[in-house]
Each structure stands twice: as C-alpha cells, then as structure tokens.
N, C-alpha and C positions, 0 to 999 in steps of 0.2 A: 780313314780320317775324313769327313766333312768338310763342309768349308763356311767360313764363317758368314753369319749373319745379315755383322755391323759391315763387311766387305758388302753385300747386295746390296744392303739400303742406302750406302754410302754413294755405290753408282747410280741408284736410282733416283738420287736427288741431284742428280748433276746431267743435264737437256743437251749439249752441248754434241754433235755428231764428228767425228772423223772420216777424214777422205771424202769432205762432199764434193770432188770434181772427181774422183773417181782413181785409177790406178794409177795415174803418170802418164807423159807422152812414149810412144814405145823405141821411139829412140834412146830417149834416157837410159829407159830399160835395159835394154840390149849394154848401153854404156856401162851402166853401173855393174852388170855382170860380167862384162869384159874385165873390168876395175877390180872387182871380188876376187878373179882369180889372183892378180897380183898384190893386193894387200894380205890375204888370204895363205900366203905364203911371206914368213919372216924373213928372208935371207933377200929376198926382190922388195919386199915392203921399205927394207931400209935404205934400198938405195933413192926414195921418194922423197925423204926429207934431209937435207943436210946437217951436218953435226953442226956448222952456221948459220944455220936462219936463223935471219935478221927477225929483231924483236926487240920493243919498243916501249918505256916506260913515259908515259903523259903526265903520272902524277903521283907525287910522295905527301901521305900524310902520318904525322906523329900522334897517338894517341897515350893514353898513360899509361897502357898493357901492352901494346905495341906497334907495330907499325903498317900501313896499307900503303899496296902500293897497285895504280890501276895503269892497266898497261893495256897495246893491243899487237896485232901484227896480220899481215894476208894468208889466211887458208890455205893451204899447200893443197890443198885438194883445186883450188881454181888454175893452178897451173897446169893439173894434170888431166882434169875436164873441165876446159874452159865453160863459162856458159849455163854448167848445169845447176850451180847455184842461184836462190833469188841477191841481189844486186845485195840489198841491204844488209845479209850471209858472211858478206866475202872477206867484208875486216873480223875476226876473231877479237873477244873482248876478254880479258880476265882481270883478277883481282888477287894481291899475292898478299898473305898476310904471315907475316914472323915475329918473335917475340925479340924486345927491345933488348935481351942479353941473353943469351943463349949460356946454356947450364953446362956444355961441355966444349969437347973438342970437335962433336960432330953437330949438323947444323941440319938436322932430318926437316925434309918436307914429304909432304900427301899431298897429291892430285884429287881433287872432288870434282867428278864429273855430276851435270844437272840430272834429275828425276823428272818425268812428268811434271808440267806443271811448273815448274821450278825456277822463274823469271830471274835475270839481273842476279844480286850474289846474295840477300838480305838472308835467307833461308838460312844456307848452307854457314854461312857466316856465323849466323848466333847460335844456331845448335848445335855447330861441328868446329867450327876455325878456331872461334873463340876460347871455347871451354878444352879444345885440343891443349891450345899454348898453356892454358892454367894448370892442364892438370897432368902434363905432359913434356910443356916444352916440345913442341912440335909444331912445325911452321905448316900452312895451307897455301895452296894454289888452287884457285875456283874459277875453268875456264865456262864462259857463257856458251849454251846449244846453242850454233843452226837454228834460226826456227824461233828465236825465244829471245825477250829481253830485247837488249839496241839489236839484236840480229834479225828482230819477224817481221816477213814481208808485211808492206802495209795494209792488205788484204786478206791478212789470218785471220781469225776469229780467235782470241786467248788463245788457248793450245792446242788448238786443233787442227794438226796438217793437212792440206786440201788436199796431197796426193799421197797413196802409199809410196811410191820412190819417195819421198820426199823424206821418208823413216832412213830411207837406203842413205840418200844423201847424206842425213847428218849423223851416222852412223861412217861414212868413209871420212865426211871432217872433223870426225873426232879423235879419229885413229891417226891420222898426219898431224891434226896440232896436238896431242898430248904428245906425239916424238919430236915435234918442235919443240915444246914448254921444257921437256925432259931434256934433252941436250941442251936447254937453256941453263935450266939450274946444275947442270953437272957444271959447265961450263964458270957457274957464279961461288962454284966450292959448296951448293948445298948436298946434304945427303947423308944417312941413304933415305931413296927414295923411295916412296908407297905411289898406290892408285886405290882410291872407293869411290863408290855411289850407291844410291838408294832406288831399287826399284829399277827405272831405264836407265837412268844413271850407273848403276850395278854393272847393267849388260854392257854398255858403254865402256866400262872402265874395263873388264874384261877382255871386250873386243883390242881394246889398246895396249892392252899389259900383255897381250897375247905377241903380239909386233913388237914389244921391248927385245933385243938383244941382250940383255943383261939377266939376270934374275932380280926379282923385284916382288916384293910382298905387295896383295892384292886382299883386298876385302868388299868382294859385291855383296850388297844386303838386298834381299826381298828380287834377288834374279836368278834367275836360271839359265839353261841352256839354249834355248831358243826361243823367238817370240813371237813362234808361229800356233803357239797355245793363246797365247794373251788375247789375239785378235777371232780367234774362231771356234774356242772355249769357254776363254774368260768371260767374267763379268762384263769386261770391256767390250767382248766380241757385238756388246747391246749397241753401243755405242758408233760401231758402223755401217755407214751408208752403202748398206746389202743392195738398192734398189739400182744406185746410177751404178755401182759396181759389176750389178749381174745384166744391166743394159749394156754398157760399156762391152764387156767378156761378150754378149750373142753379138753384136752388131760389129765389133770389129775385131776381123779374124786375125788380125796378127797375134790375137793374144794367145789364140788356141793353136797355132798352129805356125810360128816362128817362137815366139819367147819360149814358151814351153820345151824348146829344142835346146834351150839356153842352160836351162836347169842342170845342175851337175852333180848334187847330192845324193849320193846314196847309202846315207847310211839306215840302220833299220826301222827311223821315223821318216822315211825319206820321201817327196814327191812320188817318185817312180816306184816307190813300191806301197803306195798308198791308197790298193785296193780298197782295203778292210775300211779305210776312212770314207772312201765313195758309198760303202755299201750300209752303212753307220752314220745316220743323222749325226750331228754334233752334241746333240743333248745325253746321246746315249755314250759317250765316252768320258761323261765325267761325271754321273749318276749324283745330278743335283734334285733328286726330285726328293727324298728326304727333309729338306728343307720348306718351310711353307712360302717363302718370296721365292722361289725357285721358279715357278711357272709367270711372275713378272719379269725375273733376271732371262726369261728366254721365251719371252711371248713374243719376240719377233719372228722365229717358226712357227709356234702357234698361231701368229695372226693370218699367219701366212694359206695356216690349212682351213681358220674361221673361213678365208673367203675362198679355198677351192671346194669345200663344203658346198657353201652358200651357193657356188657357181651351178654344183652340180646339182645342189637343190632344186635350183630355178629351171633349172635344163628341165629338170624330171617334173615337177609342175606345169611350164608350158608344155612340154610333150605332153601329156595326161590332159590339157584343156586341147590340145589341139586333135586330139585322138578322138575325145570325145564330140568334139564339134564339128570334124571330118565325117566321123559316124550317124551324127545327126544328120547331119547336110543328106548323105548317102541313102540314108532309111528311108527318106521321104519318099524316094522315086526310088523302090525297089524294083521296079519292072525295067529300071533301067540294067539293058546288058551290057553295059560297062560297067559296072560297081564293081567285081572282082580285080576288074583291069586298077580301076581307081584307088583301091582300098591297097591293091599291091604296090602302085605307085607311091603313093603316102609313106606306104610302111617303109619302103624302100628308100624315100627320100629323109623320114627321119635317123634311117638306120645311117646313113649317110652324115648326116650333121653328128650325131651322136660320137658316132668313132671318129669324127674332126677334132670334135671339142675335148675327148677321151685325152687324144694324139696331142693336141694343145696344152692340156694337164702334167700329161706325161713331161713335154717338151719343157714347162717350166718348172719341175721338181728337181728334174735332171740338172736345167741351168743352176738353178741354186746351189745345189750339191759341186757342183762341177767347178761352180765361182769361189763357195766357200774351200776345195781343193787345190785351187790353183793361187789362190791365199796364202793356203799353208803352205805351196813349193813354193812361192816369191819369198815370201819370210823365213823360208829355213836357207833359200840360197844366201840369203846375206845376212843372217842373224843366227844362224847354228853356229855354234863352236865347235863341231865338229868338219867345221870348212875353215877353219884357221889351224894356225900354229898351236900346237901344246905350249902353253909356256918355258922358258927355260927352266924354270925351278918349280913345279907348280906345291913342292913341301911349304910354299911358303903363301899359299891362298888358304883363306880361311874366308867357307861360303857361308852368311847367315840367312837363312831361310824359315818364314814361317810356319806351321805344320797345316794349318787351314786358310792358306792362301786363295783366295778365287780370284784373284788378275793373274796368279800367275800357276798354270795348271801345269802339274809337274806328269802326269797318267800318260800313257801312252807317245813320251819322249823319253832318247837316250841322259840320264842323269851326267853330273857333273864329275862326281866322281871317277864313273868310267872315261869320260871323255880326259879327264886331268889326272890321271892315277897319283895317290899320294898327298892329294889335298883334301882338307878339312871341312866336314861340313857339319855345321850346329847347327839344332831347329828350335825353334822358340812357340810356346805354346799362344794361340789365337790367330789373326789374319792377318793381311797386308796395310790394312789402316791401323787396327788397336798397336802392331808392332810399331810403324812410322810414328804414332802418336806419342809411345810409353820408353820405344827401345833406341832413343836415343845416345844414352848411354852405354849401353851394351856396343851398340855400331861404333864409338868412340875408342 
C-alpha cells in the first residue's frame, strides 16, 4: 500500500521546524527514563496519582444542548519531577461538557486527548463533544496538552516543541492527569468511561488507557504503536532540525555514551537491535519513491548528498588544477634533480588531504545515520507500547487507522495488534489528512 499524496503536500505547505534547540537537557533525559520505568508499569503507575486529587471547577456555563464546565488542577507529574516542566505547563486546563438531561441511568463520559496542533478545546469541541451529546448522549472531557493553548511556553513557536524530551514530558502529563480526570469523574457518579484522540492524541490516550486499572474502552484514531516512525520516516520526519540535532549528538558525548545505556527496549523494532536501521538509509524503509513528491517529502537526505557531491567535486577539480600547475611549475626546470623528490612530495601531500576529506565524509554520513538511530531509541523508549502495560481489557480498543498513512509509518514496527492481543483494528481507505478531514464521523 502507498501512501498518500494529499498527506506530502499537505506537509510541504507547512515551514514550521520541530526541535530547533535540539534533544533536551540530558538531565531531563536520564529523568524522564528513569520516570518511563515507573509509569510504564500499571500497578507503580497507580500509586502516582491519588484516587483524590484535588480538582477545580472556575466556571459553569448553560448553553441550550448542554452544559460547559472549565475547570483546572496541578499536573501530578510536577510533583514527581519537579522542574522539568515549562512554568506556564504546570496548571492543567480542561473543558467538561455533558448533556443537560441524560437519557438513562448511566451518565457515560470520553476523555479527548489533543492531536498535533490542536490548541485550547474549539476543535475537539465542535467535531467530537458536541455532535457526541446529539447523537449519543454522551458527555466529553477535553484536557489541554502540555505545550499548547494556556499551557505553551511563551517562547514556542505554534506547535512546535523546541526539545524532543519536551514530547517525553507531555507524554508523562498526560498519563497522570487523565488518572486524575478519571478518578474524578468516577468519583462525580459519571460512567462508564472511554478514552480517544486523533493522531498524537490517539497515542496519548493510549499511553493513558494503558495505566487505567480498570478496563476501559479506547479508540486511538490515525496512531499507532510507536512514534519513533513519525519522526524519522514520516512526512513529518521533513520537519526536523536534523542539523542542530546531529551537532548536538557529535559534540556532546553524553548522548552517545550515557543516555544510550539508558535505553531499555527491546523488543524486535528495538534500539539495540537496530542494526538493519544503521545500515538502511530511512528512505529505503518505507519505499516512497513511487510517488512523484516523494523526493521533495525526503530532499533533506538528498540535499544532504547534493553537497557531499559537490564537495567531492570541488576536491577533484582543484586537485586536477593543482596537479596540473605543479607540473607546469616542475617542467620548466627539467634539469632540475629534485623534480622526482618534488612531484612525490605533491603526490603524497594531496594523497594526504584526500583520505582527510574522504574520512571527513565518512565521519558525517555516519553521524547522520547514528543521530537519525538514536532518535528512533529515545522515541521508542518512551512512546512504544510495547514498554507499557497491556491494557486490562484490550477486547474493548478499537484502533482506526488509515491504510495510506505517511505521518504515521506503520513498516518495519511491532503492530498493535500483536502488542494488545484481542483488540480491533479498522482501516479506512486514503491518508492521515483526507481521514481527519472526512472521518469524523466514523471516529464519533
């Protein structure tokens, strides 16, 4: 299967770069993998949020369909790594909306966690809360990302996270306050209760329904298993700043040589056995070049080789001017008996520069390769589902996924299936946008 089209060109109309400070401080790092292990695990994850946290309604409003109600409370994640959130992060925002008379005896809400993108609650609101209660009777809770809406530091650019940790982060406060939000509403007699999202949202709500102790119906749309495809396959993977990233990786070795000891995944997309990936550009695992925007959706390798081309062109023209006007020089004073001495010297001195510059080439394919692999271990340490809990019930997930997806490459990772035995997955024909756009209703 291909991938679609309207998915390239959609990215390629949007400038906007990810991670331009590069991976995170490597403290954090180390933090947030320390932290992995214990969310990561359901029976220690629970003991991080209490069946009480406090949680905080600011304001009720009546509308003629039903009722909004915006609330907030403190990120249980600041308690447990103080610090590593930005400041503005740290109060959690949501938005609860329920219908003015409920149809039965049970009072069902859904969790909507955010998608890319996805600011404040207007989105989720009109395409999913609303049309939920009409057609359903089903109440919504829309907690705001980390990173987005009143929570983005004032130095984001839209949606674009300056650090990769900065994914980690709002990935661990998503999973503490949806088991705050959830112990809320049990607590308020709603239920039973759901989790979905669209896209990062998907993964999100996953990641959290995974930490439920209970069984709990889950519907990720447009995500998969891990989101170490998105950034170093995908469409998306255009989108990041490969440059400070693969500076960042040569220049400071903690990353090659402490974090990387941190890594703990191993299952058989895993860092540590991710030869096949070092030895296999990124282009060649997800066989976009059938596509005609194909070689724009991944001219960042290419532009990469335009200029070790060009490099090595130039190498080999001034060698060739400098050979030739060596030899000039040389010919003039043939009687001279050092020309043999001279002409060996030369040769010897460009043979010299030559295997430097070679070694230099070498040296940066290598980083490339090595930055784009140490990518995919940071993102599968804390974005595989295969590093969490099974769900308690996973009969009751139902994954909808597009069949020509290109954000989200499903080739050469363990499926969802296998990782969730027993849950459900539907594919919908076209990509990750024309679905967002059309399959609203369907996700509903």
């Amino acid at each position: 299967m291909g991938v679609s089209k309207l998915d390239v060109l959609y990215r390629r109309l949007l400038l906007t770069k990810l991670f331009i400070q590069g991976w995170g401080k490597p403290d954090d790092l180390r933090r947030l993998f320390e932290f992995r292990k214990t969310i990561g695990n359901r029976e220690k994850c629970q003991q991080l949020v209490p069946k009480d946290y406090p949680i905080f309604i600011d304001k009720m409003e009546e509308q003629a369909d039903c009722q909004i109600m915006d609330g907030h409370f403190v990120s249980p994640l600041d308690h447990h790594l103080p610090g590593i959130m930005p400041a503005e992060s740290v109060k959690a925002r949501f938005q609860f909306i329920i219908p003015k008379e409920w149809k039965s005896k049970y009072r069902p809400v859904c969790v909507h966690l955010a998608g890319t993108g996805d600011h404040f609650y207007w989105r989720r609101r009109t395409l999913m809360a609303r049309p939920m209660i009409k057609e359903a009777c089903i109440g919504s809770l829309l907690l705001e990302n980390p990173y987005y809406g009143y929570r983005k530091p004032k130095d984001q650019m839209r949606s674009s996270l300056r650090n990769v940790s900065d994914l980690f982060v709002m990935g661990g406060a998503l999973v503490l306050e949806s088991a705050a939000l959830l112990h809320w509403l049990e607590r308020g007699g709603y239920g039973p209760l759901g989790m979905t999202g669209i896209s990062m949202g998907g993964h999100m709500a996953s990641l959290a329904a995974s930490n439920w102790p209970k069984p709990i119906p889950l519907v990720p749309c447009l995500s998969w298993s891990t989101a170490s495809g998105v950034f170093t396959t995908g469409v998306l993977s255009k989108a990041v700043n490969w440059s400070e990233l693969e500076k960042q990786y040569a220049t400071e070795t903690v990353y090659e040589e402490e974090i990387i000891r941190l890594l703990e995944y191993c299952g058989t997309d895993s860092f540590k056995m991710g030869q096949d990936f070092v030895k296999n550009p990124p282009s060649s695992l997800d066989n976009l070049q059938h596509i005609d925007l194909a070689t724009d959706m991944l001219d960042l390798n290419a532009k990469r080789e335009v200029m070790r081309t060009a490099t090595v062109t130039q190498l080999s023209t001034d060698t060739s001017a400098f050979n030739a006007s060596t030899q000039g020089i040389l010919i003039q004073d043939t009687s001279n008996t050092d020309y043999q001495s001279h002409r060996m010297s030369s040769t010897k001195y460009l043979s010299t520069v030559n295997h430097e510059l070679l070694k230099r080439e070498k040296r940066k394919a290598s980083l490339e390769r090595e930055s784009i692999l140490f990518m995919k271990g940071v993102m599968d340490e804390c974005t595989h589902m295969g590093n969490f809990s099974v769900p308690v019930d996973p009969s009751l997930i139902i994954v909808v996924q597009a069949k020509e997806d290109a954000y989200i490459p499903r080739a050469g990772v363990r499926s969802l299936n296998e990782i969730w035995p027993g849950c459900e997955i539907r594919y919908l024909k076209g990509g990750h946008i024309s679905a967002y756009l059309f399959k609203q209703g369907l996700f509903r």
